[in-house]
C-alpha positions in Angstrom: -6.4 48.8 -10.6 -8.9 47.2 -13.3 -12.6 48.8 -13.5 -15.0 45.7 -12.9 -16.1 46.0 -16.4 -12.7 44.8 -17.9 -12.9 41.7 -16.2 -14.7 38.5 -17.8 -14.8 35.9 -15.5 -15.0 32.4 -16.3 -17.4 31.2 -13.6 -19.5 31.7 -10.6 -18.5 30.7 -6.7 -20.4 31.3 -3.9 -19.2 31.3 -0.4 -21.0 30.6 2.9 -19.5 30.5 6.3 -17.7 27.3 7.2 -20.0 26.8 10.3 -24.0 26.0 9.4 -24.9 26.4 13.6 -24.6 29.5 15.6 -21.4 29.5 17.9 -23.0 31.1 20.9 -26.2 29.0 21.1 -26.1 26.8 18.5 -29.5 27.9 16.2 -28.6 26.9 12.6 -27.6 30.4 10.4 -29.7 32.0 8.1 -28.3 33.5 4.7 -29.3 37.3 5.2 -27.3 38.9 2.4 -24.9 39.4 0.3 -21.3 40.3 1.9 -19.7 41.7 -1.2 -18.6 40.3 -4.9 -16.4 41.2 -7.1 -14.2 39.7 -10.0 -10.8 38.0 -9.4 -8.3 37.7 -11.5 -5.9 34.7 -10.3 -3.0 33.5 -12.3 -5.4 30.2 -13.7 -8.7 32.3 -14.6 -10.8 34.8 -13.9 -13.8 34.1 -11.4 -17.1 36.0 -10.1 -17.1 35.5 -6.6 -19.7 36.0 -4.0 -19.4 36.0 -0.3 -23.0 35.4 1.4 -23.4 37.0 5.2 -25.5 34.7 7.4 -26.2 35.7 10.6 -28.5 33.9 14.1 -32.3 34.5 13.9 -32.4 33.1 17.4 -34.3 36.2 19.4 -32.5 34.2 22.6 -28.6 34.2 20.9 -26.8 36.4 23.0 -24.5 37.8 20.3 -27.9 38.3 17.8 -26.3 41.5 15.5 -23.0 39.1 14.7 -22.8 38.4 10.4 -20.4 35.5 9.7 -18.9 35.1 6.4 -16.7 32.8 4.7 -12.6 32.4 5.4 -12.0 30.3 2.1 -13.5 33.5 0.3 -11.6 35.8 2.4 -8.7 34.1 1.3 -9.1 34.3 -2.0 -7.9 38.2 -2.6 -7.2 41.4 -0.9 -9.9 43.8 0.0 -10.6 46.3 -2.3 -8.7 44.5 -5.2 -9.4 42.7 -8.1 -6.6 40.2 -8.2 -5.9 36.7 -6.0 -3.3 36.1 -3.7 -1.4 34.1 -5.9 -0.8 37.1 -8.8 0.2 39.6 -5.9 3.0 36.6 -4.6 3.9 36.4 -8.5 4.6 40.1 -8.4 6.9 39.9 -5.3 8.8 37.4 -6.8 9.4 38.8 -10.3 10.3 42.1 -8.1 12.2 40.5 -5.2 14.1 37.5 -7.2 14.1 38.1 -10.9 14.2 42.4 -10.5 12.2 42.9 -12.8 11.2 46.2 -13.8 7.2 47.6 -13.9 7.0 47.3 -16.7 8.6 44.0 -17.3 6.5 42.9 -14.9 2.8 43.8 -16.3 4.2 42.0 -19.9 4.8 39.1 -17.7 1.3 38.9 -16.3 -0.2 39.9 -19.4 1.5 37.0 -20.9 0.2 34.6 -18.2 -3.0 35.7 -19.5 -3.8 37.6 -16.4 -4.5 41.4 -17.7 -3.3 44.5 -15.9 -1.0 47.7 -16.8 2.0 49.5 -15.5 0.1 51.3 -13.1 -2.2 48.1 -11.8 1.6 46.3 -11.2 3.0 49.1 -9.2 -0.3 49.0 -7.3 0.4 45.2 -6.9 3.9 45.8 -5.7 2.7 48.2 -3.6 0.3 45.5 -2.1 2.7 43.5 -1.9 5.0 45.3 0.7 1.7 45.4 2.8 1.3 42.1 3.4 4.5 41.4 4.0 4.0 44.4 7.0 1.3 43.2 8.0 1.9 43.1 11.7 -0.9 43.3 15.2 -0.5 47.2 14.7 -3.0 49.1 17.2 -5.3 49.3 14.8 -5.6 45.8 14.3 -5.0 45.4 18.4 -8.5 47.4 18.6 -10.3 45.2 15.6 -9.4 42.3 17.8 -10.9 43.7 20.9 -13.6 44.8 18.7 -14.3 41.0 17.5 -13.7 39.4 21.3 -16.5 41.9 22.9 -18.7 41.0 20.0 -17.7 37.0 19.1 -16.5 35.9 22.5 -12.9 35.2 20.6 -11.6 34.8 17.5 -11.5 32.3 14.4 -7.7 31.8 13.0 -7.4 30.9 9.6 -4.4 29.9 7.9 -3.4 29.6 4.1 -0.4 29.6 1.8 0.1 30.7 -1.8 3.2 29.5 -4.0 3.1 31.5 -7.0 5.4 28.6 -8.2 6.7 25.5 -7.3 10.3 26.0 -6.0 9.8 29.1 -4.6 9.0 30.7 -1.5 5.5 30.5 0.0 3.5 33.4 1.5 1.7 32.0 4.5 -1.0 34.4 5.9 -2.9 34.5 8.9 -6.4 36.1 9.4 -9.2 36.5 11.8 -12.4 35.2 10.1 -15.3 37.6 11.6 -13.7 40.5 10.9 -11.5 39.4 8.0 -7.9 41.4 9.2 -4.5 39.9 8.1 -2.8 39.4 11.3 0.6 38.4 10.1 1.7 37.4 6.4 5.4 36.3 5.4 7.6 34.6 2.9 8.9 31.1 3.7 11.6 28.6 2.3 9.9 26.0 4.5 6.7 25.0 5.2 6.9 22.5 7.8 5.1 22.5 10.9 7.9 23.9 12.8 8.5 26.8 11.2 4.9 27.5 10.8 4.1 27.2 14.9 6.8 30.7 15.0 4.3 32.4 12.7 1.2 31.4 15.3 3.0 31.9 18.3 2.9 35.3 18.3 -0.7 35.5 17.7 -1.7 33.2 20.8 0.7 35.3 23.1 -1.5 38.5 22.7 -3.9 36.9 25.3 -7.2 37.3 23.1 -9.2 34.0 23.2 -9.2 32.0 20.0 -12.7 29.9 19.3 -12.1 28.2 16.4 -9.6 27.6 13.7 -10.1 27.1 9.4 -7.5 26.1 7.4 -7.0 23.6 4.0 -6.0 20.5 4.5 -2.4 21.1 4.5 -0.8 18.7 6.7 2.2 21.1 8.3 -0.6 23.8 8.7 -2.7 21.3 10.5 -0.4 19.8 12.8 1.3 23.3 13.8 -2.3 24.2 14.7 -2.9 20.7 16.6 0.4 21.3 18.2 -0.2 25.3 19.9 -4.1 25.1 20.6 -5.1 21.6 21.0 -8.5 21.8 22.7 -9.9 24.8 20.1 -12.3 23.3 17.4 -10.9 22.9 14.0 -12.8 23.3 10.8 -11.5 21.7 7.7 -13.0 24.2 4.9 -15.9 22.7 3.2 -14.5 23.0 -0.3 -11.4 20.9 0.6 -13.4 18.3 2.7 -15.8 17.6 0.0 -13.3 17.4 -2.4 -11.5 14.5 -0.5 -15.0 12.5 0.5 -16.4 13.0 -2.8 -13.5 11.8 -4.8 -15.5 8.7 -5.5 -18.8 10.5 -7.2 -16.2 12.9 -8.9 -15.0 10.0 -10.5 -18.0 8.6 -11.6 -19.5 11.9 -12.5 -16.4 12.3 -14.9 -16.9 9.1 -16.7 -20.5 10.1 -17.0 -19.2 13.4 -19.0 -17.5 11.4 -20.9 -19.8 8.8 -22.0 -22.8 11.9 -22.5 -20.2 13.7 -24.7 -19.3 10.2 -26.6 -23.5 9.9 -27.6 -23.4 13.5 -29.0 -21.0 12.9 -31.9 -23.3 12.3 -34.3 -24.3 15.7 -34.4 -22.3 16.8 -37.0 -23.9 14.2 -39.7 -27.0 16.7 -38.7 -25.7 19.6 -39.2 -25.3 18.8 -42.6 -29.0 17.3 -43.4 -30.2 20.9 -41.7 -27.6 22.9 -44.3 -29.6 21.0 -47.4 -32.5 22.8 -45.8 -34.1 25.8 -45.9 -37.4 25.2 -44.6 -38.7 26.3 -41.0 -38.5 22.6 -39.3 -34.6 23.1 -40.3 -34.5 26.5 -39.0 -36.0 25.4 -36.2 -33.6 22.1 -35.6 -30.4 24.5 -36.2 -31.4 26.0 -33.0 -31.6 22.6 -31.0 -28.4 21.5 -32.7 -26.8 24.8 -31.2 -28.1 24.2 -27.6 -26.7 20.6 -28.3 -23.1 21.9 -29.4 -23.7 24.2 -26.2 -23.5 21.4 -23.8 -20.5 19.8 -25.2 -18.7 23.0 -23.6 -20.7 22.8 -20.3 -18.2 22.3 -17.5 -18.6 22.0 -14.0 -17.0 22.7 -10.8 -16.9 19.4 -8.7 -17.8 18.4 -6.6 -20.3 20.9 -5.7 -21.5 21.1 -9.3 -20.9 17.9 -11.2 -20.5 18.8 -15.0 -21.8 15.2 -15.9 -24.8 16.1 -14.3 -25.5 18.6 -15.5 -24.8 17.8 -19.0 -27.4 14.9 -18.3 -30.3 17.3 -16.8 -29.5 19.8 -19.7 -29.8 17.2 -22.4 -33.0 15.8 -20.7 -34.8 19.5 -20.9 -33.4 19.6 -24.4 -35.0 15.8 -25.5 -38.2 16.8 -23.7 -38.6 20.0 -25.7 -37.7 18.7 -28.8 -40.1 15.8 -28.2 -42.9 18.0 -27.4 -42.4 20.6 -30.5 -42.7 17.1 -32.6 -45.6 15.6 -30.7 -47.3 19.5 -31.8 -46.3 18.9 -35.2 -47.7 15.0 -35.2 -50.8 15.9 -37.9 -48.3 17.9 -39.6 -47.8 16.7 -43.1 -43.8 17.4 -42.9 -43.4 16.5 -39.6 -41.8 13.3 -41.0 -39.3 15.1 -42.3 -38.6 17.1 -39.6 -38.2 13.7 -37.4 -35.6 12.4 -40.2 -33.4 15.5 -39.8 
């Protein structure tokens, strides 16, 4: 697969568990470290994500060594691999439907803009096939056990990636605490019906399920609903701030908008500072470049509101350059330097 190093992501995310209290006694969690992160290359861009493990610092909790970590993050890629869910159902698909050959397939996801070889497709293929056999082997039997003696039950979550609309969807199920894929599999139809014979299965091994995460898919939510009625259902955080936020989103983006609007004059500046060769030019280039800076800030909403921030970046910017002038005030060129 791709070394680390090869990898330039385009931004951070940081993942904490969907539940802020402690399921066994209710003491709000603690962040205590950092689970794992990696890069991840998905078919849209390359991020840097980090899981954060928080765990009960209640000396009472009965279940005190337990580390809980995020589903949505879990969801995101494979263990032990550097690309998303979505470029490994890609893969299947140029395999499965279009036949395409190894090779054939790494100049496809090359061109896609998501970079890998011969070698790092055959290793996708190969991935592939593995979730789609992904099955409660014994193994996976003993993990659950494992996760019941320690959790008191399991956490169910639920996701599905369409590499492209029209085609098949890989729907995958996983238990949260330990992070196992407990069944994964290709469907033409995603409605709750056919979804409830992918969870039946699960519920009929006997072990006791807690608590359930999923998107807000409707079918997925209702299927869920349907087969364990009474278990607590968490909306993931991402997707439920996205919806209740939609409003600030909105108004953040005409914010942007209005911030980037004020900051086209800055070319008229530019060319006053290039008449210039004195050091209150040199000196303005490099406040003229932080301002060009911000007009490529971009944020990821609505968690981190790229309007804001352009606003609190411009403010530290205006305060600095207000202060270098108020230094400058007995300065017999600071007039200048205020007119450039």
């Amino acid at each position: 697969m791709l070394s680390k190093n090869r990898l330039r992501p385009q931004r951070r995310i940081y993942f904490r568990p969907e539940h802020k209290n402690c399921p066994h006694c209710q003491q709000k969690l603690r962040r205590s470290h950092t689970a794992w992160n990696k890069k991840i290359a998905t078919l849209k861009e390359v991020v840097h994500v980090w899981s954060m493990a928080y765990h009960c610092e209640n000396p009472d909790c009965p279940k005190p060594g337990v580390y809980y970590k995020s589903a949505e993050a879990e969801a995101i890629s494979m263990k032990h691999s550097p690309y998303g869910f979505d470029v490994v159902c890609l893969v299947g698909e140029l395999r499965f439907k279009r036949h395409m050959t190894r090779k054939e397939i790494a100049d496809e996801l090359n061109a896609r803009g998501v970079q890998t070889s011969e070698r790092s497709a055959q290793n996708l293929y190969e991935r592939y096939q593995t979730l789609l056999a992904a099955s409660l082997t014994e193994h996976t039997k003993k993990v659950l056990a494992e996760v019941t003696e320690q959790n008191g039950g399991i956490i169910l979550s639920m996701d599905g990636v369409q590499p492209e609309k029209g085609n098949e969807t890989l729907y995958v199920i996983r238990e949260v605490f330990s992070g196992t894929v407990l069944i994964a599999k290709n469907m033409k139809s995603g409605s709750s019906a056919e979804l409830q014979t992918l969870i039946q299965p699960i519920i009929e091994q006997g072990y006791p399920i807690v608590g359930i995460v999923s998107d807000g898919q409707q079918s997925i939510r209702l299927a869920m609903e349907t087969l364990l009625p009474d278990v607590p259902y968490q909306y993931c955080q991402y997707h439920y701030l996205k919806d209740i936020a939609k409003p600030v989103v909105d108004v953040d983006r005409k914010l942007k908008t209005e911030l980037k609007k004020s900051m086209r004059g800055i070319r008229e500046v530019e060319r006053k500072i290039e008449q210039s060769d004195s050091q209150e030019a040199s000196i303005a280039k490099g406040y003229v470049a932080a301002v060009r800076a911000l007009l490529l800030e971009d944020g990821n909403p609505p968690l981190d509101l790229p309007g804001m921030r352009i606003y609190e970046q411009a403010q530290a910017i205006q305060a600095s350059l207000q202060k270098c002038l108020d230094k400058k005030g007995g300065h017999p060129t600071s007039k200048r330097f205020q007119n450039i």
